[in-house]
C-alpha positions in Angstrom: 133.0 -187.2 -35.8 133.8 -183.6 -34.6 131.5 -180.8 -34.4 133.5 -178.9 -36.6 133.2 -181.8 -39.4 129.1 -182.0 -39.2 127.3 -181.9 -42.2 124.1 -179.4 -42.7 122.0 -182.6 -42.6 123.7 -183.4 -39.3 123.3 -180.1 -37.4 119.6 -179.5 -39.0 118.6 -183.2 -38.0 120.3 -182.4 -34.2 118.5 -179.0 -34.2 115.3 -180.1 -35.4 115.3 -183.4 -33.2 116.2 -180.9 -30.1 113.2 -178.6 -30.7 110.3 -181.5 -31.1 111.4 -182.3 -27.7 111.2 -179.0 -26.2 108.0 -178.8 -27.8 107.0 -182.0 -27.3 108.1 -182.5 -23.3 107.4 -178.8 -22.1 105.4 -176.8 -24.1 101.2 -176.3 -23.7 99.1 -176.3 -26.4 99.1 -173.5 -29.1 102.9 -172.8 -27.4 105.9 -172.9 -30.1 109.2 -173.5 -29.9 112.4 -171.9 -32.7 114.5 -174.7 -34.1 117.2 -173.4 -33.0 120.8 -172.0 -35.5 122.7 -171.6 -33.3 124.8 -175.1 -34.1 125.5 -173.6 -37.5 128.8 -171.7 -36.3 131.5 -174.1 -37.5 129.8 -175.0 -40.8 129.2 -171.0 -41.8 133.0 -171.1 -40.5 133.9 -173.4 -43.0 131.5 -172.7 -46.3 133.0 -169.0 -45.4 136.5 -170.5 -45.9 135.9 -171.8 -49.4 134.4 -168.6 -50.6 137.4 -166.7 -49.9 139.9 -169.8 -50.7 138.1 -169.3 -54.2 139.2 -165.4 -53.9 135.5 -164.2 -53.3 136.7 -161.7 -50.5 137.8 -159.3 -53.3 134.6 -157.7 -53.8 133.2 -158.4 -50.3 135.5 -158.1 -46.7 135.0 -161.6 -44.5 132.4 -160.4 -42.0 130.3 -159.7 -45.3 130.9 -163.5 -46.2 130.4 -165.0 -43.0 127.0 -163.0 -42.9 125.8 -164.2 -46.2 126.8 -168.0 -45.6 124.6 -167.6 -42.4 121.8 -166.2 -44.0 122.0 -168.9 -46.9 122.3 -171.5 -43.9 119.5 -170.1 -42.0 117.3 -170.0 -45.3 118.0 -173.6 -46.0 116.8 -174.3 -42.8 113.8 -172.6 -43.0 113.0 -174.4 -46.3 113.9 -177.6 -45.3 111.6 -180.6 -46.0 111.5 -183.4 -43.6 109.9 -186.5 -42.9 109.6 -188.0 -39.1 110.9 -191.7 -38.3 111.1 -194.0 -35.4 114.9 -194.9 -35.3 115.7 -197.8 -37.0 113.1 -197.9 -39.3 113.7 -198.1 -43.4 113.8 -194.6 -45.1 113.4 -193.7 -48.5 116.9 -193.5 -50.0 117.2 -189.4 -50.4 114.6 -188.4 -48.2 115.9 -185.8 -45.3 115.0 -187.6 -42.0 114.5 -186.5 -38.2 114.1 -189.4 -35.3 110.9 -188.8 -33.7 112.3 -189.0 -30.0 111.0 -190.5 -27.0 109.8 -188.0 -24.7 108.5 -188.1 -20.8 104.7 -187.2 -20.3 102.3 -187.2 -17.7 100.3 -190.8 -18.4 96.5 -190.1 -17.9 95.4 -194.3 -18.2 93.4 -195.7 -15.3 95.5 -197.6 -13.4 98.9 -195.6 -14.4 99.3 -192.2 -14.2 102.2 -189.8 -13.3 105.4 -189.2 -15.5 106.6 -191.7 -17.9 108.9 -192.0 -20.6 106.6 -192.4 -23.7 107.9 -194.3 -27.1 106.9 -192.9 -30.7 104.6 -195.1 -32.7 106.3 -197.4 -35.7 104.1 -194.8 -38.1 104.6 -191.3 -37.5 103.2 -189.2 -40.3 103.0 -186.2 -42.0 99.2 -184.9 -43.4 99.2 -182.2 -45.8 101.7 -181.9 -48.9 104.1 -179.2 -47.8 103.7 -175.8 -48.8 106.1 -172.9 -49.1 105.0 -169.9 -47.4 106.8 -166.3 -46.6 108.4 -167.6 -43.7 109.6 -170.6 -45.1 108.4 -174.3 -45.6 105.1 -175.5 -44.1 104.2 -178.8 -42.7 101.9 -180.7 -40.2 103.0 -184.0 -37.9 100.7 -186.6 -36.2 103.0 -188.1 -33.8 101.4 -190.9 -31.8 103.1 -191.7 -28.2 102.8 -194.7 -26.1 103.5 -195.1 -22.5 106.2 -197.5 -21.6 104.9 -198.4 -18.2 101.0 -199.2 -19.5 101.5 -199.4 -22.8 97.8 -198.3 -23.2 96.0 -195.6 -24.9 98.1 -193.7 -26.7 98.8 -189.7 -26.6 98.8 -188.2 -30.6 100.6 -184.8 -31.1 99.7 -182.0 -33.8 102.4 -180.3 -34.5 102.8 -177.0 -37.2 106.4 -176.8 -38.9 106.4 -172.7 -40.1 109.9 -171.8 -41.4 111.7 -171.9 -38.2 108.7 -172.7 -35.7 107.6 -175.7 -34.3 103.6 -175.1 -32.8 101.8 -178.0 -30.8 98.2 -177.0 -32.7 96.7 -180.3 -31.4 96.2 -183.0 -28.6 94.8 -185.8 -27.5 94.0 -186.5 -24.6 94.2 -182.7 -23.1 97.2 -182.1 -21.0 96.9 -183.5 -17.6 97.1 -180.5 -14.8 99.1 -181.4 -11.7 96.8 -180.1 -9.0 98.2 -180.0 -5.5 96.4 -182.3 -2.6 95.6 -179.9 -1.0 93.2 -178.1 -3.0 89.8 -179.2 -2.2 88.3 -182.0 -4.7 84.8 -180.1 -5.0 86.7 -177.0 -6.9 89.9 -179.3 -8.6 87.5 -179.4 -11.9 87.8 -175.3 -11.5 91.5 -175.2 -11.1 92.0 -177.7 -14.2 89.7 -175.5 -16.6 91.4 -172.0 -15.5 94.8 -173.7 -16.2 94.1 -175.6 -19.4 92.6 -172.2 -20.7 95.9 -170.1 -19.5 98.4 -172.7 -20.7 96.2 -172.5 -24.6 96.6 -168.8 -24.4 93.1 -167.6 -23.3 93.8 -165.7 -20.3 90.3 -164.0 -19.5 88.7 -167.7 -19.5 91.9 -168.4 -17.0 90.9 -165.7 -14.8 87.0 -166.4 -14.9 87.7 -170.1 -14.0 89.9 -169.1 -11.0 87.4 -167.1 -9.7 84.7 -169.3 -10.5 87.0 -171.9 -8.2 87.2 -169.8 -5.0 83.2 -168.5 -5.4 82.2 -172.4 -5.7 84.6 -173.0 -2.9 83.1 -170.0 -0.4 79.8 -170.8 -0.8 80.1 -174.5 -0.5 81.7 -173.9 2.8 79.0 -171.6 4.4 76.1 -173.6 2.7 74.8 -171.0 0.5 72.8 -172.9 -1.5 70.5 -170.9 -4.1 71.3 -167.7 -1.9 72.3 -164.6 -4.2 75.1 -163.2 -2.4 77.6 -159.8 -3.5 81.2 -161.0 -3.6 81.9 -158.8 -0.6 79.3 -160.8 1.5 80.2 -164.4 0.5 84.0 -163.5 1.4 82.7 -161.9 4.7 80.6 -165.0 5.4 83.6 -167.3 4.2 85.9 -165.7 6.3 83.5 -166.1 9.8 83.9 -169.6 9.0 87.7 -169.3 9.6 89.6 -169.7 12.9 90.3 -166.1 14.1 93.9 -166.7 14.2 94.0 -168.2 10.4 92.2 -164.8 9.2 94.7 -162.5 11.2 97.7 -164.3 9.7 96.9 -166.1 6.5 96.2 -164.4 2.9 92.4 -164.2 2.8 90.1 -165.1 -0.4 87.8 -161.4 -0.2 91.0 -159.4 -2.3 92.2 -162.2 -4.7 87.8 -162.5 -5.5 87.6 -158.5 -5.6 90.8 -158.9 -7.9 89.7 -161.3 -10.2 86.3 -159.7 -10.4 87.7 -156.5 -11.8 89.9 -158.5 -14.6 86.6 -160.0 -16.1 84.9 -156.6 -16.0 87.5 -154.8 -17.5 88.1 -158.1 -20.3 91.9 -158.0 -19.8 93.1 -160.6 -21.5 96.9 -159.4 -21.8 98.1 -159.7 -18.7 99.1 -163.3 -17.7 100.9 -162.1 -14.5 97.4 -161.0 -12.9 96.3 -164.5 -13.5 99.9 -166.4 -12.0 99.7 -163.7 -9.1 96.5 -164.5 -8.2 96.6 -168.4 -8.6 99.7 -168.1 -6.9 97.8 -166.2 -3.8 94.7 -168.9 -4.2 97.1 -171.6 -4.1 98.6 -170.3 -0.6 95.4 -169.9 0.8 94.4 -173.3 0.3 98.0 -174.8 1.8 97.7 -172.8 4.9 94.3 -173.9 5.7 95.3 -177.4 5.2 98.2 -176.9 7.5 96.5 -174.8 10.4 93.6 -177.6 10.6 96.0 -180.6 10.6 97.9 -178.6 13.0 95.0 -177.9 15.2 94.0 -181.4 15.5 96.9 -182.5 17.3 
């Protein structure tokens, strides 16, 4: 069948189907995702065509008519009831019907791990009744996912259908974090927390967790103990601990600390760039170190 011949049903199912993946694949929690309209351009093409075969252009030009067959199509997206299945099983004669699809996610069972293609339970469900709201239809999914390689513990999905939006509301387990080797394991707990807390949307607990990684780090590396210590003076006594040549060349930890400090003072909480800047900075810290001590073993 052409693109040109699609039903509504066919383009909303396609549409809808598209944007539980996005969501679903790469989006963190509390993100959202627009089902996207943009698929409806040969059906308002064609529903435009029978308005003016049926002489409706005489009290409205084309352009008129091609705007109001996209506003109805939009709308009846927006207010479209759904149900999720698992292709191939039975559905209610009548009932509008989206495949839930199989998506690939980051397995977090002992023994697995890494990225897998996960398969949609037989019973994916839908909790509340629906309920029309100003921005169109509201509804809530459970969608449970099991990992095709274990085939253990499942993942389960809460996800918000508000008019047009799709929101990932809930999850369990929390989303793995891919930390890089070569941060050090004492601090990877620290690293975790500040991303899982940037990814939900809570940037100053981001930026407190990052700093709380590279403070935990300094002053496990010059044995601080119980010592109270400024910020200035652990990153002084941090970077004596450091080969002369990796502090004349390498990005040292005293600015990105001073940094961060002055976000939590100040409570920003509206500027993610500070926090990807800064992580960003950490991060190369961390790699270079690893590098000039492997090198300088050889």
């Amino acid at each position: 069948m052409s693109i040109q011949s699609l039903s509504f049903t066919e383009i909303a199912t396609a549409a809808i189907e598209g944007a539980f993946l996005t969501l679903l694949e790469s989006k963190h929690l509390y993100q959202s995702v627009e089902i996207s309209t943009s698929g409806f351009a040969h059906y308002v093409d064609r529903e435009a065509q029978k308005d003016l075969s049926f002489g409706a252009s005489s009290s409205r030009t084309k352009d008129q008519i091609l705007d109001d067959c996209r506003n109805k199509a939009v709308e009846r997206l927006r207010q479209t009831h759904f149900q999720m299945i698992v292709r191939g099983n039975t559905v209610q004669t009548g009932s509008f019907s989206v495949s839930v699809p199989t998506i690939k996610a980051v397995c977090q069972n002992t023994g697995c791990g890494g990225l897998w293609p996960h398969n949609a339970s037989t019973d994916p469900s839908w909790l509340p009744t629906s309920a029309s709201i100003a921005s169109g239809l509201q509804q809530i999914f459970a969608l449970q996912y099991q990992c095709q390689a274990c085939k253990k513990e499942p993942i389960t999905f809460l996800v918000k259908k508000d008019g047009l939006k799709l929101t990932l509301t809930g999850r369990s387990p929390i989303e793995a974090v891919n930390i890089p080797k070569f941060v050090p394991k004492l601090i990877r707990k620290f690293y975790k927390g500040a991303l899982v807390a940037f990814d939900s949307g809570a940037i100053l607990p981001g930026i407190f967790m990052l700093r709380t990684m590279i403070e935990q780090h300094m002053r496990s590396a010059v044995n601080a103990g119980q010592q109270k210590m400024t910020g200035d003076e652990l990153a002084d006594a941090y970077a004596a601990t450091l080969h002369p040549d990796f502090n004349r060349i390498y990005q040292s930890l005293k600015p990105i600390y001073s940094t961060l400090s002055e976000a939590i003072h100040a409570a920003i909480d509206d500027k993610p760039e500070l926090f990807d800047q800064e992580r960003a900075k950490i991060l190369s810290h961390f790699e270079a170190k690893e590098s000039f001590n492997r090198l300088s073993l050889r």
